[in-house]
C-alpha positions in Angstrom: 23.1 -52.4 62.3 22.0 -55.1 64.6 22.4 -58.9 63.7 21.5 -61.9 65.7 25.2 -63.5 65.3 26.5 -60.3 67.6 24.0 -62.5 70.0 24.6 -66.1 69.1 25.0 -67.1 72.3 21.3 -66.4 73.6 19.8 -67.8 69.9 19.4 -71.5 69.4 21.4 -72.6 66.2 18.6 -73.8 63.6 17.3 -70.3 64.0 20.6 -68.8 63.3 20.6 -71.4 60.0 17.3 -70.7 58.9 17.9 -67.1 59.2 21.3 -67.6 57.2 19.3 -69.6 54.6 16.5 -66.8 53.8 16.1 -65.2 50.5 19.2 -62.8 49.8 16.9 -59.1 50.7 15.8 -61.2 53.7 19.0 -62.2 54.6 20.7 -59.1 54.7 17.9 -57.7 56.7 17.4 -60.1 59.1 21.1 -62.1 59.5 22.8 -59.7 57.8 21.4 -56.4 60.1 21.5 -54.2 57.0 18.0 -52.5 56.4 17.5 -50.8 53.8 14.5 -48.9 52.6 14.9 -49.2 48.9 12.6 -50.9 46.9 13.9 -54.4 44.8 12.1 -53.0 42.1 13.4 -49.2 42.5 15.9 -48.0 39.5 17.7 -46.2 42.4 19.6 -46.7 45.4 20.3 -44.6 48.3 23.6 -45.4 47.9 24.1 -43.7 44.5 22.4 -40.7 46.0 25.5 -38.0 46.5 25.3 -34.5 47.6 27.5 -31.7 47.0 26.7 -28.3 46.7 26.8 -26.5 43.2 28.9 -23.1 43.1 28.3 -22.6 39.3 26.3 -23.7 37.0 25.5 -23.4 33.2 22.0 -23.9 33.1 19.4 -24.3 35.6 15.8 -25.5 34.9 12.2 -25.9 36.3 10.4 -29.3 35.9 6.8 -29.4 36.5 4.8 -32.5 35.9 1.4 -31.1 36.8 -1.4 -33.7 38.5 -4.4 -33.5 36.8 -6.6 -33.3 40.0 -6.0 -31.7 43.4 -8.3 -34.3 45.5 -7.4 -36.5 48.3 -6.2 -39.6 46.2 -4.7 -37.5 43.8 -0.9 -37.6 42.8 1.5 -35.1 43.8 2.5 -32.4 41.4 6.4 -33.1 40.7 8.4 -29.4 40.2 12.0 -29.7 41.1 14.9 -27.5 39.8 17.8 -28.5 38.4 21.0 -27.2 37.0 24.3 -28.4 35.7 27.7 -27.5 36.0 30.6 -27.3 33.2 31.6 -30.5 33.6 28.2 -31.8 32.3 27.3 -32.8 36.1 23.9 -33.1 37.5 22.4 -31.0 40.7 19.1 -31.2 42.1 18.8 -27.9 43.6 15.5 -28.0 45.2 12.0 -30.0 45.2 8.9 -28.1 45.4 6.6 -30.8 44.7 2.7 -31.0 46.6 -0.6 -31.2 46.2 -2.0 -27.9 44.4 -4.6 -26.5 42.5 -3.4 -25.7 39.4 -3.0 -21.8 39.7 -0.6 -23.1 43.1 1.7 -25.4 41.0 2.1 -22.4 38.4 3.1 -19.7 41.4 5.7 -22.7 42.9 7.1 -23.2 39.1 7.7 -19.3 38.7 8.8 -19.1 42.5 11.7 -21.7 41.7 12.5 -20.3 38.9 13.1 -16.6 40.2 14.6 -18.3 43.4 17.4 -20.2 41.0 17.8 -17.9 38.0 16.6 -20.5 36.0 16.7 -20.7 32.1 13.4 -21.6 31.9 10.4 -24.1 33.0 10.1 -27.6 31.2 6.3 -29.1 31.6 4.9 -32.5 30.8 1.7 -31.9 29.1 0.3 -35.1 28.4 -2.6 -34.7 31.1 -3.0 -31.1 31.0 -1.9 -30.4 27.0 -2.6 -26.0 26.5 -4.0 -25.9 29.6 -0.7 -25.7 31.4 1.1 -23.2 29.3 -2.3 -21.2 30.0 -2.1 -21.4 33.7 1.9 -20.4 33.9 1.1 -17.8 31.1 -1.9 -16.5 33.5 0.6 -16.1 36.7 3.4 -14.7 34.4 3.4 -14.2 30.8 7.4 -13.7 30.1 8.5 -16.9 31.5 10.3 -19.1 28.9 8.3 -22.0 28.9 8.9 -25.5 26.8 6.3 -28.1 26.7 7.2 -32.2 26.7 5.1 -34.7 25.5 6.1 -37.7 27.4 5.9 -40.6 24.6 6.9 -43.3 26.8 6.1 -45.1 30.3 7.7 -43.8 33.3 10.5 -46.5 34.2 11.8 -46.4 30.6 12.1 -42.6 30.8 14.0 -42.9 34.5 16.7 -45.5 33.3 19.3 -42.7 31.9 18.3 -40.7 35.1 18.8 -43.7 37.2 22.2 -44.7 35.3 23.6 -41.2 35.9 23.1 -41.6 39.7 24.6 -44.5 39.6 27.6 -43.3 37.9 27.6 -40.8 39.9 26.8 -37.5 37.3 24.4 -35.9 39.5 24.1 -35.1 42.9 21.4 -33.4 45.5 22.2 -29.8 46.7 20.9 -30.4 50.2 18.6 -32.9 51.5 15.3 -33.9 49.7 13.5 -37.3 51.9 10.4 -37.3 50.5 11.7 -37.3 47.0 14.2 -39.5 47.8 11.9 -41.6 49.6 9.8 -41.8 46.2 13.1 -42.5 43.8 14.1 -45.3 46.0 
């Protein structure tokens, strides 16, 4: 944290004032000293982000939100696992997420899922619909595998996520910047 008042002395006073006198985000960055890197318009804060490391849990599972296309503008493919404890509390356990083809996103899915124990791999389907099932089915047949049909936009489906960071239900089992990066 650096401010310009800790200086004062070398900084003519209007510029202190019209410093003082910015917006609040500008304010706090530029009197203030305080950076931050979150986005206004982010439903998370690095603040709420916790970590703590998860000894037992009840139930572990494998997100995958494939990308439709593996080019260079193309979105990421998002496959985290998660698990919770008896208490009801939230652990990211590890992100896996990347550009793949769509055989690579099924062998990083089935890899996290032997890696963790999980229950079972969760998929959004709305870009990919049977094709996904198909391509974790043609790496590995047994895997328990639920489809989702995401019905509504992103930012509505992030609030509960957000609000149980912020109420501190779910914490990161390690450290995860790119993901946190893109939450915040």
């Amino acid at each position: 944290t650096i401010n310009p008042v800790d200086n004062a002395e070398n900084l003519p006073a209007d510029y202190l004032e019209s410093l003082a006198n910015l917006p609040e985000r500008m304010r706090r960055r530029f009197f203030d000293g305080s950076y931050t890197a979150d986005d206004d318009n982010a439903l998370l804060r690095r603040g709420w982000i916790k970590r703590d490391s998860l000894q037992q849990y009840g139930r572990v599972v494998v997100s995958l939100d494939p990308a439709v296309t593996n080019t260079i503008g193309s979105d990421e493919t998002g496959i985290i696992a998660a698990g919770i404890d008896a208490a009801g509390l939230g652990y990211l356990l590890e992100d896996a997420s990347g550009k793949y083809k769509p055989e690579e996103w099924a062998k990083q899915a089935i890899a996290l899922y032997d890696t963790w124990g999980a229950d079972r791999i969760v998929a959004e389907v709305n870009q990919g619909g049977d094709m996904v099932a198909a391509v974790i089915r043609a790496q590995r047949a047994d895997v328990p595998y639920t489809p989702v049909q995401a019905t509504r936009g992103k930012v509505v489906r992030a609030e509960p996520v957000a609000g149980l960071y912020e109420r501190g239900k779910v914490f990161h089992v390690g450290e995860f910047p790119t993901l946190e990066d893109q939450l915040c």
